[in-house]
N, CA, C and O atoms as CSV, one atom per row, in Angstrom:
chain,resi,resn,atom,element,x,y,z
A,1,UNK,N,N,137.549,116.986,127.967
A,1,UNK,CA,C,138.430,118.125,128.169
A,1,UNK,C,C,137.569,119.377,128.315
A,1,UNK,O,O,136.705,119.765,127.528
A,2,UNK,N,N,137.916,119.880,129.339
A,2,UNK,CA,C,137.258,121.173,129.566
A,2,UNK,C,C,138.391,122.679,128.924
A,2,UNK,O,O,139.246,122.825,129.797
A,3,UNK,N,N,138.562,123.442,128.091
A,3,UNK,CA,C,138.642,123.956,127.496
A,3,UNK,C,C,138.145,125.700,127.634
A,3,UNK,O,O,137.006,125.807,128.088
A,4,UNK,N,N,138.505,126.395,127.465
A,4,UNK,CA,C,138.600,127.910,127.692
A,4,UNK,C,C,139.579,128.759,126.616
A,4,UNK,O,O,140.175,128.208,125.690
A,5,UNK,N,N,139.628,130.012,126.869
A,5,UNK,CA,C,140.674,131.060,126.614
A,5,UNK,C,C,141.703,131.070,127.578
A,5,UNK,O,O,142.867,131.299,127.249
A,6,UNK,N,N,141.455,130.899,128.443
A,6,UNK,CA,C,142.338,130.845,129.791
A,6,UNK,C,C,142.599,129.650,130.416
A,6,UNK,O,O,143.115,129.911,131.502
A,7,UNK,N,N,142.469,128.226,130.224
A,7,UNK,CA,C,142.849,126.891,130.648
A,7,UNK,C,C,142.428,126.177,129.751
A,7,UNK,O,O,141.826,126.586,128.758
A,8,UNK,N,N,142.702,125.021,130.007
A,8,UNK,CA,C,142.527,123.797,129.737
A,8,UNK,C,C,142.821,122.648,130.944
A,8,UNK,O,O,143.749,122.405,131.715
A,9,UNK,N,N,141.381,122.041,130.631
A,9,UNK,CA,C,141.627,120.736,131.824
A,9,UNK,C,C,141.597,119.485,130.958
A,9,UNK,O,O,140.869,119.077,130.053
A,10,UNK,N,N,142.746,119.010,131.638
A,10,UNK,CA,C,142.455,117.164,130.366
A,10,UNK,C,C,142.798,116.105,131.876
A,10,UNK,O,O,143.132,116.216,133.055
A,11,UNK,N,N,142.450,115.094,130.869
A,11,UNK,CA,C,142.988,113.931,131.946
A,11,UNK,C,C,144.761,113.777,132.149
A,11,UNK,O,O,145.333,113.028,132.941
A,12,UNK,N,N,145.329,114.644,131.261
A,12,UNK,CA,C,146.703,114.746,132.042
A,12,UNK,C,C,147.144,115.770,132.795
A,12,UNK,O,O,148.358,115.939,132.910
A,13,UNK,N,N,146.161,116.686,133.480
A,13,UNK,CA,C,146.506,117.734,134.099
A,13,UNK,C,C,145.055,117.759,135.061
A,13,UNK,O,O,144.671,118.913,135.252
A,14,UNK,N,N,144.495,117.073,135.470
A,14,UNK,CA,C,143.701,117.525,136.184
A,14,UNK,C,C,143.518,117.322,137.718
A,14,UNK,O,O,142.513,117.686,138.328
A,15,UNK,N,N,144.549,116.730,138.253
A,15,UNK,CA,C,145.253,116.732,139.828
A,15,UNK,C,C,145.409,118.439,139.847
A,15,UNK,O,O,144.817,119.228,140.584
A,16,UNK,N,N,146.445,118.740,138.746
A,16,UNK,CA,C,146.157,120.217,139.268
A,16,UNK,C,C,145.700,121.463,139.133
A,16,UNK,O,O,146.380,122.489,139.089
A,17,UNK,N,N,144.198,121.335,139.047
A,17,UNK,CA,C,143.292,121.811,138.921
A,17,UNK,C,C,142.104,121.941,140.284
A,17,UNK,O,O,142.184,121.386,141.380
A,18,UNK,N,N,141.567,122.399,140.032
A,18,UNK,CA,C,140.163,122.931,140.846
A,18,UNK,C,C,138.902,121.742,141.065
A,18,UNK,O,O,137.916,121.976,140.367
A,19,UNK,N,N,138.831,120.850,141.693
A,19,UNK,CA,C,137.368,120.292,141.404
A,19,UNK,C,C,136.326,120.211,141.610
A,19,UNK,O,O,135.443,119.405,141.314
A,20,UNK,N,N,136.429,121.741,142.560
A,20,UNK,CA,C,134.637,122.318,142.481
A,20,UNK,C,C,134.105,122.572,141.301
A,20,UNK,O,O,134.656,123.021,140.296
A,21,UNK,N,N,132.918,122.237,141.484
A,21,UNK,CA,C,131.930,121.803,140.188
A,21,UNK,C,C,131.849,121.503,139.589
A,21,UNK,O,O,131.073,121.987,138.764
A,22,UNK,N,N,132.597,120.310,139.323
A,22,UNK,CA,C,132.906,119.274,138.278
A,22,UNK,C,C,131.717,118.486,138.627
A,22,UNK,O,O,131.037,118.845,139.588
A,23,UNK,N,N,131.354,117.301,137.844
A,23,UNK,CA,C,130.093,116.505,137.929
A,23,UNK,C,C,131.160,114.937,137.846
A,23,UNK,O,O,132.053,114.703,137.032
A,24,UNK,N,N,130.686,114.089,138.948
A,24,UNK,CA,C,131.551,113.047,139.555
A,24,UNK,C,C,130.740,111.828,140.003
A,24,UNK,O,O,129.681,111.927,140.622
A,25,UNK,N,N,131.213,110.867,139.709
A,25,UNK,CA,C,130.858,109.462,140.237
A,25,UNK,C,C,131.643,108.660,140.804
A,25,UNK,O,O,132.753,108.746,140.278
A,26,UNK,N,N,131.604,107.647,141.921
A,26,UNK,CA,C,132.185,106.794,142.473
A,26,UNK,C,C,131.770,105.586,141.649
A,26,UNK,O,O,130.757,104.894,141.556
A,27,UNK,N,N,133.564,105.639,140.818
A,27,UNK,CA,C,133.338,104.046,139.879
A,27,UNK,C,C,133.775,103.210,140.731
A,27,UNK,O,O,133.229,102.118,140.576
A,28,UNK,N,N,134.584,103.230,141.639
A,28,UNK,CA,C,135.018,102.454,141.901
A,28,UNK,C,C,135.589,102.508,144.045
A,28,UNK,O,O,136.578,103.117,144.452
A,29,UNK,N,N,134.848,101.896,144.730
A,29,UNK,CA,C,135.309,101.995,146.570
A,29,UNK,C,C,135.368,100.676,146.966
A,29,UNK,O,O,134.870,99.637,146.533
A,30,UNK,N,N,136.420,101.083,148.304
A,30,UNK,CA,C,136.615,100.322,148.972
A,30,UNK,C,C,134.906,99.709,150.184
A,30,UNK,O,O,134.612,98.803,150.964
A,31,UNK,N,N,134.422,100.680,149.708
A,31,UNK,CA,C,132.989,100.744,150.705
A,31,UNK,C,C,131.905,100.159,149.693
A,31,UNK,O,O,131.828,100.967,148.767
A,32,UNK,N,N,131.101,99.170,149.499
A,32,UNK,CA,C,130.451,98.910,148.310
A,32,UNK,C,C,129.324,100.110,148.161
A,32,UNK,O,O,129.115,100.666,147.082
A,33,UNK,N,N,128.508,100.494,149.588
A,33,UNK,CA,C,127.870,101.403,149.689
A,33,UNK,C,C,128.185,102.789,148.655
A,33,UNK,O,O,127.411,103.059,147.737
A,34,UNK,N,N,129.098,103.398,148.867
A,34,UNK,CA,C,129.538,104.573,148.081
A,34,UNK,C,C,129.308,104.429,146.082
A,34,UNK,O,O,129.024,105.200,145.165
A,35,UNK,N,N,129.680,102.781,146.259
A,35,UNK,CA,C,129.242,103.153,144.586
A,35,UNK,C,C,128.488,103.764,144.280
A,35,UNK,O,O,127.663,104.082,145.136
A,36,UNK,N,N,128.298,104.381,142.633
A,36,UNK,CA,C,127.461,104.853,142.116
A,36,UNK,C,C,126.963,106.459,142.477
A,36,UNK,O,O,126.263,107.107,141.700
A,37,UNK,N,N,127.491,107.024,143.904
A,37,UNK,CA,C,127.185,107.958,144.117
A,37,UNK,C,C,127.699,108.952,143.314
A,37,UNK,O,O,128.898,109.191,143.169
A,38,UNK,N,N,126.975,109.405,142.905
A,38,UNK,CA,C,127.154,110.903,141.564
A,38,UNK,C,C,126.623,112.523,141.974
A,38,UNK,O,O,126.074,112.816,143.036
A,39,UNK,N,N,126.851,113.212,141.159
A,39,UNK,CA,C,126.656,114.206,141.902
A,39,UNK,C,C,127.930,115.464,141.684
A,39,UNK,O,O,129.063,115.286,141.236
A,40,UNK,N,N,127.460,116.432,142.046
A,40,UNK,CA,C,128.544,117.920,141.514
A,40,UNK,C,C,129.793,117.726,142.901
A,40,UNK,O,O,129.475,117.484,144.065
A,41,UNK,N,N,130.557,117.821,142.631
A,41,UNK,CA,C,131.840,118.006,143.308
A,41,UNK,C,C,131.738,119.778,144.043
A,41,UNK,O,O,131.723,120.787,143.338
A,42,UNK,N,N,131.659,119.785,146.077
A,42,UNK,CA,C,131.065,121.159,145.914
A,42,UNK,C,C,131.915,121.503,147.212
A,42,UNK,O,O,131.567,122.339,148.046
A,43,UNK,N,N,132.940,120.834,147.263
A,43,UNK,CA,C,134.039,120.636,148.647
A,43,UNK,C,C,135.040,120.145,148.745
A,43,UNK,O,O,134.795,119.085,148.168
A,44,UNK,N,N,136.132,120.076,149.070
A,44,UNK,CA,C,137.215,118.811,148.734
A,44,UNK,C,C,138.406,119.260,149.742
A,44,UNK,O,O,139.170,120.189,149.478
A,45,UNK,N,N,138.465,118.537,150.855
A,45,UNK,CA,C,139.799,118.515,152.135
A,45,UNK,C,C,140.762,117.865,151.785
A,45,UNK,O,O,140.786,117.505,150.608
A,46,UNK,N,N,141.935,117.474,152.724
A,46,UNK,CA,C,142.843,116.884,152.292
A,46,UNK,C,C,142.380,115.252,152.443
A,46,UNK,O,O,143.027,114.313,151.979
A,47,UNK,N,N,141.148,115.141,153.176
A,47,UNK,CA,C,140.819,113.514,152.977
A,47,UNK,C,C,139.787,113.290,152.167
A,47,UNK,O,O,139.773,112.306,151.428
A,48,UNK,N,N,139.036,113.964,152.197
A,48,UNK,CA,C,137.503,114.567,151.288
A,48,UNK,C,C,137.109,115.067,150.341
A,48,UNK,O,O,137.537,116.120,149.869
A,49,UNK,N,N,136.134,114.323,149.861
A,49,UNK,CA,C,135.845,114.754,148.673
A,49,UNK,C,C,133.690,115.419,148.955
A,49,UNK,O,O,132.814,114.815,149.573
A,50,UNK,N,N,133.639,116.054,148.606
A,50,UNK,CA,C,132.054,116.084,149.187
A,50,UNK,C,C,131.516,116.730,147.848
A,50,UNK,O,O,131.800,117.734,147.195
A,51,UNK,N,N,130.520,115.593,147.729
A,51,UNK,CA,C,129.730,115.523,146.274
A,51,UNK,C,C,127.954,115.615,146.971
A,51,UNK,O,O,127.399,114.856,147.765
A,52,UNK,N,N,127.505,116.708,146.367
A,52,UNK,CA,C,125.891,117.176,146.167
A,52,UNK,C,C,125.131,116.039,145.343
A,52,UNK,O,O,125.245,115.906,144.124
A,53,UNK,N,N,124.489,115.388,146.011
A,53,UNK,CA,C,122.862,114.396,145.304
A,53,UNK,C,C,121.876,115.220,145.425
A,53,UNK,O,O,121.537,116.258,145.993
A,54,UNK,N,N,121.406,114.145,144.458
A,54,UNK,CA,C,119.855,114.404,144.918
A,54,UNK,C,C,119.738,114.054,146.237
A,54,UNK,O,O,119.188,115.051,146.705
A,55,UNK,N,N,119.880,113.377,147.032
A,55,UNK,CA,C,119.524,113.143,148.601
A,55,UNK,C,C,120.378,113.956,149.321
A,55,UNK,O,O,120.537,113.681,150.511
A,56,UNK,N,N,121.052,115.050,148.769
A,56,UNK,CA,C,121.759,115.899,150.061
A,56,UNK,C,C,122.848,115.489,149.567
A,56,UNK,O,O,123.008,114.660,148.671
A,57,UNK,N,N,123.977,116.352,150.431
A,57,UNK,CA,C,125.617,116.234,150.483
A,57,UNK,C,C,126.574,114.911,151.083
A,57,UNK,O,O,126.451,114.678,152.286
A,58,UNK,N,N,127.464,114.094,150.327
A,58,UNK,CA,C,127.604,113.017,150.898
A,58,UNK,C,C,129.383,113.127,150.828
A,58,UNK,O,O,130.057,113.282,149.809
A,59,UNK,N,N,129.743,113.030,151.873
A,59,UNK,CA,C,131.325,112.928,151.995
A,59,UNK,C,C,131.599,111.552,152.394
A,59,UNK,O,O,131.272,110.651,153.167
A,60,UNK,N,N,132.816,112.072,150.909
A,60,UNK,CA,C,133.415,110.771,150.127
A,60,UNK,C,C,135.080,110.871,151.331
A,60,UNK,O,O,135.692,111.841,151.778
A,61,UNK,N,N,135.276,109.459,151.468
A,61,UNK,CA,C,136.983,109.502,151.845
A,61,UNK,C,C,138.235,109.373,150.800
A,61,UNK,O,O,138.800,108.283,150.878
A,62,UNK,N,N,138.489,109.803,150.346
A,62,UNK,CA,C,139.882,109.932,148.850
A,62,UNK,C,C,140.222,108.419,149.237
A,62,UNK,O,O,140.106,107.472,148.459
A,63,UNK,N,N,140.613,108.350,150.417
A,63,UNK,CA,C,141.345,107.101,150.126
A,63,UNK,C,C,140.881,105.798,150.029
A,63,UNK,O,O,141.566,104.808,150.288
A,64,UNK,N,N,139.508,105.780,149.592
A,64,UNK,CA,C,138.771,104.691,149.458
A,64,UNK,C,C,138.062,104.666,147.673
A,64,UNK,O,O,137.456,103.813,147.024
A,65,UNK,N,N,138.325,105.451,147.514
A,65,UNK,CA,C,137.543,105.959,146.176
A,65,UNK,C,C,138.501,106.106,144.760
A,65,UNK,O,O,139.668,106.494,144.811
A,66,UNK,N,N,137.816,105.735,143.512
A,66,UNK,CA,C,138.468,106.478,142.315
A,66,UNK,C,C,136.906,107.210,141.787
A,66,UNK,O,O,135.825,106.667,142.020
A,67,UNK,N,N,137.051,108.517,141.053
A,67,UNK,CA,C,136.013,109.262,140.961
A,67,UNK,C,C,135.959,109.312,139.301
A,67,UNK,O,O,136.954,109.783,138.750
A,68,UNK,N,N,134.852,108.854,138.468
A,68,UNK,CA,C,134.527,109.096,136.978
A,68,UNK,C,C,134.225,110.749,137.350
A,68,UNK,O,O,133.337,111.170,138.092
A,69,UNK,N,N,135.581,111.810,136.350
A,69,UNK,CA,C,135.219,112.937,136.606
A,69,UNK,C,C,134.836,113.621,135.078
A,69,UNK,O,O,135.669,113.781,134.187
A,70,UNK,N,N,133.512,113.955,134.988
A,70,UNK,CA,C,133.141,114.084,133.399
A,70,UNK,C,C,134.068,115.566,133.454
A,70,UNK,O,O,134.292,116.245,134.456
A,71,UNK,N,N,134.568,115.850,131.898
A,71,UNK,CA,C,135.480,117.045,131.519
A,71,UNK,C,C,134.742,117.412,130.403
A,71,UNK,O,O,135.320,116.936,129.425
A,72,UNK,N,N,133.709,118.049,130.051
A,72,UNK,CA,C,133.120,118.203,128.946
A,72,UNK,C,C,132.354,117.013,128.445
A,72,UNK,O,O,131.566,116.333,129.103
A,73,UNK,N,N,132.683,116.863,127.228
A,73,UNK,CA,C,132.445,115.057,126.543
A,73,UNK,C,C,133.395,113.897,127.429
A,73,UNK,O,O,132.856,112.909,127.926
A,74,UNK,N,N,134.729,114.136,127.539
A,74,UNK,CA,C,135.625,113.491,128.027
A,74,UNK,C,C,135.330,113.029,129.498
A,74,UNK,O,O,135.055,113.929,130.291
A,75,UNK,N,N,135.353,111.687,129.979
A,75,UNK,CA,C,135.505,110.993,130.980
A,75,UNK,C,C,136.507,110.510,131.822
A,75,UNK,O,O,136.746,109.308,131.707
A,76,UNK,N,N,137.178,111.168,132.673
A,76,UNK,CA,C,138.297,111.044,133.634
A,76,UNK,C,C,138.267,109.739,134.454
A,76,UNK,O,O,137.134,109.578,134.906
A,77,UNK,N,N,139.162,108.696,134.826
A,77,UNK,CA,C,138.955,108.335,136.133
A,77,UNK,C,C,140.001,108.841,137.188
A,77,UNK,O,O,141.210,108.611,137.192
A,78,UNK,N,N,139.368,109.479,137.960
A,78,UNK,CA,C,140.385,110.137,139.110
A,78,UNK,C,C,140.669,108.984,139.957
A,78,UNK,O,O,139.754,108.190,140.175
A,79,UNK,N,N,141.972,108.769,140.524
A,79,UNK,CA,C,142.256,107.667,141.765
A,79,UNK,C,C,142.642,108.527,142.662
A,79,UNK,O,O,143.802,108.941,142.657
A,80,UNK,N,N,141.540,109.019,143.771
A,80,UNK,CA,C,141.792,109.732,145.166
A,80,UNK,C,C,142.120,109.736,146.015
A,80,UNK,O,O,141.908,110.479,146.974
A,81,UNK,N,N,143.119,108.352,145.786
A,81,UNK,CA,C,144.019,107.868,147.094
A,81,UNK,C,C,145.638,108.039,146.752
A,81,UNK,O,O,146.668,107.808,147.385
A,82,UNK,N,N,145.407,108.438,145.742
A,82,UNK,CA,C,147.108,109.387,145.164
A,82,UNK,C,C,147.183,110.659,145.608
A,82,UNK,O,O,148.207,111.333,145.716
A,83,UNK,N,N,145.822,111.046,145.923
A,83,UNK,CA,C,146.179,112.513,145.647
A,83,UNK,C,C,145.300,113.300,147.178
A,83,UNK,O,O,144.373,114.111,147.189
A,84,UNK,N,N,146.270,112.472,148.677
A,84,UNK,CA,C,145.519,112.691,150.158
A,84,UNK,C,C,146.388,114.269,149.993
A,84,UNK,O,O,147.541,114.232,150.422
A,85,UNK,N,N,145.970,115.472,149.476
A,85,UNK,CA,C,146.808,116.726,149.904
A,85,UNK,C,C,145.431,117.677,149.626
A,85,UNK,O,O,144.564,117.661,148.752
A,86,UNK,N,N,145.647,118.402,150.664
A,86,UNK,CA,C,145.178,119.734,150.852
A,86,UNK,C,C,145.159,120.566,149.038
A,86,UNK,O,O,146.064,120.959,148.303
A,87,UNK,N,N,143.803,120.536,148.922
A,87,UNK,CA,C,143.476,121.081,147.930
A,87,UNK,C,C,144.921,122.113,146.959
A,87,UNK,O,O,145.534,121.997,145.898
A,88,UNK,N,N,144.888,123.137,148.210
A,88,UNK,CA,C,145.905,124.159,147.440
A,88,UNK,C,C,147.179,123.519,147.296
A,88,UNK,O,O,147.815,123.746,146.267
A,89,UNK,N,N,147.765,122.566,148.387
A,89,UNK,CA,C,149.027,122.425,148.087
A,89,UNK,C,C,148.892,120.835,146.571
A,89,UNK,O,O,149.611,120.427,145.659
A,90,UNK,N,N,148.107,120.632,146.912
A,90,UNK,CA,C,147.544,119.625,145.548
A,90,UNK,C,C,148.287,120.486,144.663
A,90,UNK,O,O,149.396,120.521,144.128
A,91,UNK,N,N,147.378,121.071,144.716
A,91,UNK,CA,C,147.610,122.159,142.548
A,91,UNK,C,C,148.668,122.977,142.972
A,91,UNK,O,O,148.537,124.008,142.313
A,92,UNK,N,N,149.846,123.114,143.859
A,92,UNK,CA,C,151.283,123.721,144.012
A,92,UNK,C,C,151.732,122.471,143.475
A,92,UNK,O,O,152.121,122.572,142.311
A,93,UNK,N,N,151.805,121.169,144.037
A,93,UNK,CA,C,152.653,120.164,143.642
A,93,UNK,C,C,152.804,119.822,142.249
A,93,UNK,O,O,153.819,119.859,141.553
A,94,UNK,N,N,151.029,119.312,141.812
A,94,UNK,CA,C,151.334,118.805,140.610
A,94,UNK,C,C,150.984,119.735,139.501
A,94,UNK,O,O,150.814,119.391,138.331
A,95,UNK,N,N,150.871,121.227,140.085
A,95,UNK,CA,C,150.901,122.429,139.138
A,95,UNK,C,C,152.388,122.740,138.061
A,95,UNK,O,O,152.634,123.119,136.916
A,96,UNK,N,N,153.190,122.245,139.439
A,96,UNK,CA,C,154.968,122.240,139.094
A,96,UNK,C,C,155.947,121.084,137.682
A,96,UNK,O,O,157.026,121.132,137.093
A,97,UNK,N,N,154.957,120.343,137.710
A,97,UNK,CA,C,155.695,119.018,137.297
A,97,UNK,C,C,154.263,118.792,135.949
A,97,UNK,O,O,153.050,118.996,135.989
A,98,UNK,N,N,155.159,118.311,134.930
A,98,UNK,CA,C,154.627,118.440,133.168
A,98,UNK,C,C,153.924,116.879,133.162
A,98,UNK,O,O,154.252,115.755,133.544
A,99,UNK,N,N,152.819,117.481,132.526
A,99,UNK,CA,C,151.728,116.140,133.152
A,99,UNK,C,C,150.984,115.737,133.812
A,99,UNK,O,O,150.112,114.876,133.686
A,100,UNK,N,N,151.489,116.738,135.051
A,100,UNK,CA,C,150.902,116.142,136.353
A,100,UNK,C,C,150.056,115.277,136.462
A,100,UNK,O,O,149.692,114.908,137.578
C-alpha cells in the first residue's frame, strides 16, 4: 500500500489510480518472451503499458499481460486485460464505483 496525506493506493483501488512510476513485473503473458520483464512503469495507452529496463523502454500489450505492481511493501497482481481503457477514462470509471 502506498499511503500519503492525500491518497492511498491498495490493491482494492488501484485500477483507479495513476501508474506512472510504479515499479512492475510481467508475472504472468500470453508471450513467454515478456516474462520477467521489470522495470518502472513510465507510459500507459489504452493498449499499453511501457515499462523502463535496464535495456531501454519495452512496450507491454495489456491484453496479454498481468503486471506484479509493488505498492510500498505490498505486492499487487494487476490483470491488464480488464482494464483495455484510456488511462484517464480508466480512473473516471473505476474512480466512480467502491472498490474499484
Amino acid at each position: 500500500m502506498l499511503k500519503s496525506k492525500n491518497y492511498c493506493i491498495g490493491k482494492g483501488n488501484l485500477a483507479c489510480h495513476e501508474w506512472i512510476g510504479l515499479q512492475a513485473k510481467v508475472a504472468e503473458s500470453t508471450d513467454k518472451s515478456r516474462l520477467g520483464v521489470k522495470g518502472k512503469i513510465v507510459d500507459e495507452t489504452k493498449n499499453l503499458v511501457v515499462i523502463e529496463t535496464k535495456q531501454g523502454e519495452k512496450r507491454i500489450p495489456k491484453r496479454e499481460v498481468k503486471l506484479m505492481v509493488k505498492l510500498g511493501e505490498e505486492k499487487v497482481l494487476l490483470d491488464c486485460s480488464k482494464l483495455l481503457q484510456r488511462p484517464e477514462d480508466r480512473i473516471k470509471y473505476f474512480g466512480g464505483k467502491k472498490n474499484g
